[in-house]
C-alpha angles and dihedrals in degrees: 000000000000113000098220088067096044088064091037089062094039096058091041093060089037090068098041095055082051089054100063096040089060093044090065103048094054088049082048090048081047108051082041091053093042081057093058103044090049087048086051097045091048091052092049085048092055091045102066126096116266120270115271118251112271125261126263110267100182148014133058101290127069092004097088137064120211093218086197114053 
């Protein structure tokens, strides 16, 4: 069996094996960064004024507007 190709293999499969490794870490740096995004965007949520109250639908008063006033 010729040397050259041996290493050749084992490299090959080294980085591979790196690959994946590191693969996993960055899915692992990404999840961790999407948590904490969600986390951020909830608190700023939170953070806003209440709704107004709705506006009138029906009845005679607040559903129409006196264009000429």
């Amino acid at each position: 069996m010729d040397i050259a190709l041996t290493n050749s293999l084992v490299n090959t499969a080294t980085a591979q094996a790196s690959r994946q490794t590191a693969d996993a870490v960055n899915i692992g740096v990404l999840k961790k960064a999407l948590d904490i995004q969600a986390s951020a965007a909830a608190t700023l949520l939170q953070a806003l004024p209440p709704a107004p109250p709705a506006l009138a639908t029906s009845g005679p008063l607040g559903t129409q507007v006196n264009t000429y006033a």
